[in-house]
Every structure is written in structure tokens, then in C-alpha cells.
N, C-alpha and C positions, 0 to 999 in steps of 0.2 A: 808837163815837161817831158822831152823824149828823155827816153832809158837811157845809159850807159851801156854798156859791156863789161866798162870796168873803172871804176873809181879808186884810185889809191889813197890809204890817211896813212895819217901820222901818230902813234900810240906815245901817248903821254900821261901827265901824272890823271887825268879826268879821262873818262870815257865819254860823260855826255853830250861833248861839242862832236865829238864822232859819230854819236848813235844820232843827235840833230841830223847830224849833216846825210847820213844812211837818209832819213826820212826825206829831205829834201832834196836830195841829188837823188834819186833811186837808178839801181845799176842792177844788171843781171849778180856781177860777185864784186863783192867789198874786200877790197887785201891793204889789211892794216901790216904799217911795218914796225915792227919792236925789237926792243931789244931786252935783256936776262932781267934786267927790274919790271919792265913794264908790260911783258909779256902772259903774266897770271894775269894781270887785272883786265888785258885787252881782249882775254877769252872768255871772261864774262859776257859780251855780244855775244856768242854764241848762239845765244837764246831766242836773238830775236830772227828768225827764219824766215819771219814774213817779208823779211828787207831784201832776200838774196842770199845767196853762200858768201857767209863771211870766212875769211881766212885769213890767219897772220903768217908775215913774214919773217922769219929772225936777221936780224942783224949781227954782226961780229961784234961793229965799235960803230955807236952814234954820234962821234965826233971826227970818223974818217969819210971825209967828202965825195972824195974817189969812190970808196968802197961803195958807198948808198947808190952813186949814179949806179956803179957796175950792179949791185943788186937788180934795182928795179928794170935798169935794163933789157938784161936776163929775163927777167918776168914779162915784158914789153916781147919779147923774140921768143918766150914757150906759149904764150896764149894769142897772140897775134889778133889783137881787138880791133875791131873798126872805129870805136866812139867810145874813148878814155878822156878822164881827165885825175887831177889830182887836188885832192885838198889839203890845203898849208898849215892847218891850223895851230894842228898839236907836235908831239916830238920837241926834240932838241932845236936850236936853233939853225944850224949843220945841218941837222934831213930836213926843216922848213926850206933851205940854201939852195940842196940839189933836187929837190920835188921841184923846185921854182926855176932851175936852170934849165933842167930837161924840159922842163913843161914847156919854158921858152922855145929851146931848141929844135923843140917835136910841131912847134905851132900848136900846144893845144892846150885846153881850156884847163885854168885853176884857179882855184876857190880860197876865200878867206873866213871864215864866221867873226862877224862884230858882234859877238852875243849883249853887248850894253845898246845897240844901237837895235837890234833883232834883225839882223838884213844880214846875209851872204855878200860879200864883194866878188866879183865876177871878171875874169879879165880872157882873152880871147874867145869870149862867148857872144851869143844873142843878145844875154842882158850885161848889165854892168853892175846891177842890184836884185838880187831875189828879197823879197822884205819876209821874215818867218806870217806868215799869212793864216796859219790855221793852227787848230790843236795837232800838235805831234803825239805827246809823250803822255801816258797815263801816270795815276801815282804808282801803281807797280812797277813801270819801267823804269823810274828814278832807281828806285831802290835792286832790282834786278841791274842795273847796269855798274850797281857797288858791289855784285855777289850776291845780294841778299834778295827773300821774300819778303811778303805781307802776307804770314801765318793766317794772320785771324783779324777782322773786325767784327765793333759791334752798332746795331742799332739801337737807335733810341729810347730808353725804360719808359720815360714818360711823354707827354704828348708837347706840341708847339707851344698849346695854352696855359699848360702847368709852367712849362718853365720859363714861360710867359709872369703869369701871377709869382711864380720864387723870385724872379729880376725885379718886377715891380714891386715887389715887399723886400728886397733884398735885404734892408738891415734887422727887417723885424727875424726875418731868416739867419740872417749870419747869427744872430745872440742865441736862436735855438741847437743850432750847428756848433757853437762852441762850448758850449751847455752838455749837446751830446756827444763831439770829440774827447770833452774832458773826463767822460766817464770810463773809468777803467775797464770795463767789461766789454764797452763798443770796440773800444781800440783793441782790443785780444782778439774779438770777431774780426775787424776789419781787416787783420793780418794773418787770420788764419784761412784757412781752405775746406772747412768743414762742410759735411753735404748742409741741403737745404733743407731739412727735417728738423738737424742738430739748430742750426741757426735761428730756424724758426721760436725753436723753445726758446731759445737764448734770449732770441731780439724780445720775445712777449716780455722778460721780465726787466727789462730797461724801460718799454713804454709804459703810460706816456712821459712825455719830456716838454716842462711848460716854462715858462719866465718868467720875469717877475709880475706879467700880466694875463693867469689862466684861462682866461674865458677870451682873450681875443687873440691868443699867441701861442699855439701850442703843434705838437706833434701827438698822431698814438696811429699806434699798427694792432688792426684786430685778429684775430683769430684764424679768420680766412686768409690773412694775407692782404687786406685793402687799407692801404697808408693815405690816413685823415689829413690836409697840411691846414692849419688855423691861422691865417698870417690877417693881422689888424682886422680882426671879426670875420673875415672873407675866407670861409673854408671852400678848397677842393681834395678829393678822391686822386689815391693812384691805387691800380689792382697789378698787384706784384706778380703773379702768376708763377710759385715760385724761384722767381729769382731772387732770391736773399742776397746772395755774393753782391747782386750791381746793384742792390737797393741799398747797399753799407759803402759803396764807391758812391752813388750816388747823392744820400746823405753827407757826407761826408767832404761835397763838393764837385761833384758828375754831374749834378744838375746843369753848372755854371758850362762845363763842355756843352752839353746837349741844347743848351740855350745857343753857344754860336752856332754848333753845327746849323740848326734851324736858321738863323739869323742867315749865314751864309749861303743856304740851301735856296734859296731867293734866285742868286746867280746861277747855282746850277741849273734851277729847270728853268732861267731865262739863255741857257748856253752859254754864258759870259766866264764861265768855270766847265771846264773837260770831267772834271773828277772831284770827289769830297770823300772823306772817308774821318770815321769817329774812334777811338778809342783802339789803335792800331797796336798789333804787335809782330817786328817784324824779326826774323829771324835770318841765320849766317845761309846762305842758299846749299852749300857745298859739306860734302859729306865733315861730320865732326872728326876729329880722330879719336880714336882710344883715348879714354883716361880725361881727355881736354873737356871744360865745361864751354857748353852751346851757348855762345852769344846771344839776347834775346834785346831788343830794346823797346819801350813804351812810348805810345807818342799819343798825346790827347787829341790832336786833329790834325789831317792836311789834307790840302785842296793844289789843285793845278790848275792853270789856263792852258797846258798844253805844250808849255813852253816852261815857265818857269815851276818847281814846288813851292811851297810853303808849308811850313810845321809850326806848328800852335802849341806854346805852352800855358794851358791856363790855370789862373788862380784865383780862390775867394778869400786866401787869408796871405800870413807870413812869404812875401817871397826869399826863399836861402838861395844862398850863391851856388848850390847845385844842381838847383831847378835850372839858370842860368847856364853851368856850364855843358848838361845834360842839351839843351837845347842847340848852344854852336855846337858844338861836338855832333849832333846827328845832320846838322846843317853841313858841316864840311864832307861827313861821309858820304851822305844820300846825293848830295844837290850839288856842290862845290860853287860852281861863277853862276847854276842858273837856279840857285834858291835861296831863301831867305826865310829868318828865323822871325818868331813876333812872337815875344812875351806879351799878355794879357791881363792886365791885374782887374779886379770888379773894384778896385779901388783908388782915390785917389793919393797924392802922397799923405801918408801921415806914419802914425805905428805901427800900421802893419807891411811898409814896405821900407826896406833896408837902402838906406842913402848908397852904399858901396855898390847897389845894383846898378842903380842909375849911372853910374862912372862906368861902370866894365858896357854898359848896352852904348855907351859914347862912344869908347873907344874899340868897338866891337866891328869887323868888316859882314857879319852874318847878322846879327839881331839887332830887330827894331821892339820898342815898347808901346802899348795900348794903355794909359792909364785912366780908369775911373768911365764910366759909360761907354762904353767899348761899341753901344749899337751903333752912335753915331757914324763911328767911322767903320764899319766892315761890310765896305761895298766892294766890291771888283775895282773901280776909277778909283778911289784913296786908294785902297791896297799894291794899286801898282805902282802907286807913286812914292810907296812908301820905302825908304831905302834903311839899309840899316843904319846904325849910330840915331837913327831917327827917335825922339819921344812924343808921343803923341796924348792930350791931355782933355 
């Protein structure tokens, strides 16, 4: 596609149909117009430098019609572009009105994003449709485009096969796993921060942890650090290499994560997914103040095609209405109209998942639910199909 000179948007409650549109219009400089609310969050693009000199514009009043045309204008007579256009997307419905009149008036070309349909609408252009055609957006730039980073990920403690063999034993697994949640000492470890020396002592005098059937169903962690798993006679090794901390997440139900990730990781190195990442923490981008405490948020997995996020909440036991809310709630920050939330359970309905979930994932506009063999469906083609309110079984 030829360049621009100069693209105008519209700064509204979402940046990322803008930073889209950065990617697929590309212009020498981006001049977003805003106004006193939406002007912090529009300087969050800042970031992305690769697109062009972004710059916003302020507005007085996004409901004076006149005033907008005169702005842009103005802007139109100090930079004097040969190959402008404007995109309608965001803003009020007032600066949608006069981006769309001058655009008429000027003869020149303006943009619409149908982000449900993935196509740009095109009107005194070449095309009439640009369709979203490739990966744009990494999972960083979801989140960089709320203000925020991704701090820190982790990779995977144990291998494809291990958590392979834990899914296919899963229940003889789950009874060792509640066995060793309920023990008072694990739970003290698993919420402390203690180095990996102290741990180590600690964890030796909890193992082993067996069921009601020792010799084909057990756990034990040796000396060195090499965690034995015994699920229905069929023992394998993990070598811990001091990592205690993610071997008490992991226990504890990080397996069931690092099982999708793998699962999902299929798409990745088939390209059908831009991006995966495990066990995220992402933090507030922007200096903290004095005194305020640092936003940090937790997210067990997401993945991109490039276009839309996805965050993953998984579970092998009880799902609570927090896990639940935790999940929309980072859905509308990070993603807003281009992502979707998908609760996970390793279960199907019974006692361990709360009826009042299933209500709030119904009437939910972010999250869809995966219940009970989750492999079946987490392919790239289900996932995109899968919309929220969805339960999938």
C-alpha cells in the first residue's frame, strides 16, 4: 500500500482500533485528535515509533462541529500533505461527522474499521475493502497500548510429555494434588517467597504424598531436586534445577497451564498464532507515584493471531467468581472490541464448578468457557470461532 504523509484518527475510549489502523494505513506522521479525557490514554501510542511520528491534537469541545473542522483544518494549511486521508473510527460521534465532511469536501480518502467483520471500509480510495490480512499486533502491544508492560514471562518447568502423562492420569493426579493442597505446610510454602535452599528443606519433609493406593499413585521429591510423578503404575521424573517456587505453582496446578501452552504451541510454530506467552505478569508502564502501590496483574496464558488477544484462565479445581471476574476485567483493559477471555476448567460440570459461573460466562460480552477436555477444542479454527457468552463442553 502507498504511504501517506498523513493520516488523521480519532482518540476514543480504545486505542487499539487506532494502533490497527497505524499498521494498515501506514503514513509518514499519525495525528490523533483528543480531547482532556482521552488524551492520557492516546499518548500511550507513543511507543510504537516503528509506525511514524505519532502526534495528538487537543481539542477544546468534542461536540463543537465547527470547532473540529477549524482544527484539522489548520493542521491541513501548517503541514500541507500531498496524500492524506482520515480515519472515522473512534472519537465522538461529532469528530466521526466533521473527519467525514472535510474528507468529502477535500476529495479524499476515509477509512472505517469493522473490527467483527476484520476489513477496513474504504471510500474515495483504490480499494472499497482492505480485509486485516496479516499479523499486526504482538501480545506486548495489546498491553503497551493500555499503558502497560509484560514485566516477565515464564517458560515451561516440565516437558510436553510430562504434562502430557499428568492430563492423561489427570484424576489419579487431581486426588494427589488435593491430598497435597490440604496440607498445611505446602500452603505456607506456596504463598511464601522463601529462597530455594529454605524450600528445599521444607518441601523434603512433606514428601512423599501417596493415596489411597501407594505403590501405583504417588508423588516424592529427592534430595537432589528430581520430582518422581507415579500416576496408575506409570512413573516419570521431573529435575527441578532449583526452582522450588514454580515446582509449588506447578504442583499445585501450573501443570494444567503448561499443558495448554504446549497444546496451543502446535499453532504457533504452524504460524496460525503471532504470539504465546505462559505465565505473564504484566505491570502499569508509567512512572508509579509516590506512596501509590504498582499495579501488577497475573495472567496464566495468551496468545494472538495478530489481530485479536486472547487471555486464559485456567483451572484443575474449584472455579470462584474471582477467577471469573479477574479474567473480564483484564479482557476490557488489554483487548476491549479485539479480545476475548476463555475460562478453562480440566473439568466437566459437577462439584467442582459453581453453577453461578456459568450464568455470569452467559451473560458475559468478554468470556467464553472450555469445559472438561479442553484438548479437543484448542485449535486456532474453534478458537476463532469461539465468541463469548459461548460454553463449550
Amino acid at each position: 500500500m502507498h504511504k501517506f504523509d498523513v493520516v488523521f484518527h480519532l482518540g476514543g475510549e480504545q486505542n487499539l482500533p487506532n494502533l490497527l489502523a497505524m499498521h494498515i494505513l501506514p503514513a509518514v506522521q499519525h495525528l490523533i485528535l483528543v480531547t482532556e479525557k482521552t488524551a492520557a490514554r492516546s499518548s500511550y501510542l507513543k511507543y510504537f515509533k516503528s509506525l511514524g511520528t505519532i502526534t495528538t491534537i487537543p481539542l477544546y469541545n468534542a461536540f463543537d462541529f465547527d470547532d473540529i473542522i477549524k482544527v484539522l483544518n489548520h493542521k491541513l494549511l501548517e503541514l500541507k500533505p500531498y496524500h492524506f486521508g482520515f480515519n472515522i473510527t473512534g472519537g465522538t460521534k461529532i469528530m466521526s461527522l466533521a473527519a467525514l465532511r472535510l474528507a468529502t469536501e477535500l476529495n479524499a480518502p476515509y477509512f472505517y474499521l469493522n473490527t467483527a467483520a476484520k476489513q477496513v471500509l474504504c471510500w474515495n480510495y483504490t480499494h472499497t475493502t482492505i480485509p486485516f490480512s496479516q499479523a499486526y499486533l504482538t501480545i506486548n502491544d495489546f498491553f503497551a497500548a493500555s499503558g502497560h508492560e509484560l514485566a516477565a514471562s515464564r517458560s515451561p518447568l516440565a516437558t510436553a510429555s510430562i504434562t502430557d502423562f499428568v492430563y492423561s492420569h489427570r484424576a489419579s493426579y487431581s486426588r494427589l494434588q488435593k491430598r497435597l493442597c490440604k496440607t498445611p505446610a505446602f500452603r505456607i510454602l506456596h504463598n511464601s517467597h522463601s529462597p530455594s535452599s529454605i524450600l528445599q528443606n521444607q518441601l523434603a519433609k512433606i514428601f512423599p504424598v501417596y493415596t489411597a493406593s501407594p505403590k501405583t499413585d504417588y508423588l516424592d521429591l529427592s534430595p537432589a531436586g528430581t520430582l518422581t510423578l507415579c500416576l496408575s503404575g506409570e512413573s516419570h521424573t521431573l529435575t527441578i534445577h532449583d526452582k522450588y517456587q514454580r515446582l509449588l505453582h506447578w504442583l499445585a496446578g501450573g501443570w494444567f497451564e503448561e499443558y495448554l501452552f504446549y497444546q496451543l504451541k502446535h499453532s504457533l510454530d504452524s504460524g496460525a498464532l503471532k504470539d504465546l506467552a505462559l505465565g505473564l505478569t504484566v505491570n502499569w508502564r508509567e512512572t508509579t507515584p509516590p506512596g501509590s502501590i504498582e499495579l501488577k496483574q497475573e495472567i496464566d496464558l495468551a496468545f494472538t493471531d495478530g489481530i485479536t488477544l486472547w487471555l486464559v484462565e485456567a483451572k484443575t479445581g474449584r472455579i470462584f467468581q474471582d477467577g471469573f471476574n479477574k479474567l473480564e476485567q483484564s479482557c476490557k483493559i488489554f483487548a476491549g472490541v479485539l479480545g476475548s477471555g476463555i475460562l478453562i476448567s480440566l473439568w466437566k460440570k459437577g462439584p467442582k464448578q459453581d453453577p453461578g459461573i456459568l450464568e455470569r460466562v452467559r451473560g458475559s460480552f468478554h468470556v467464553a468457557m472450555l469445559n472438561g477436555d479442553p484438548d479437543r477444542h484448542l485449535n486456532i479454527h474453534t478458537l476463532k470461532q469461539l465468541t463469548p457468552q459461548t460454553i463449550l463442553e
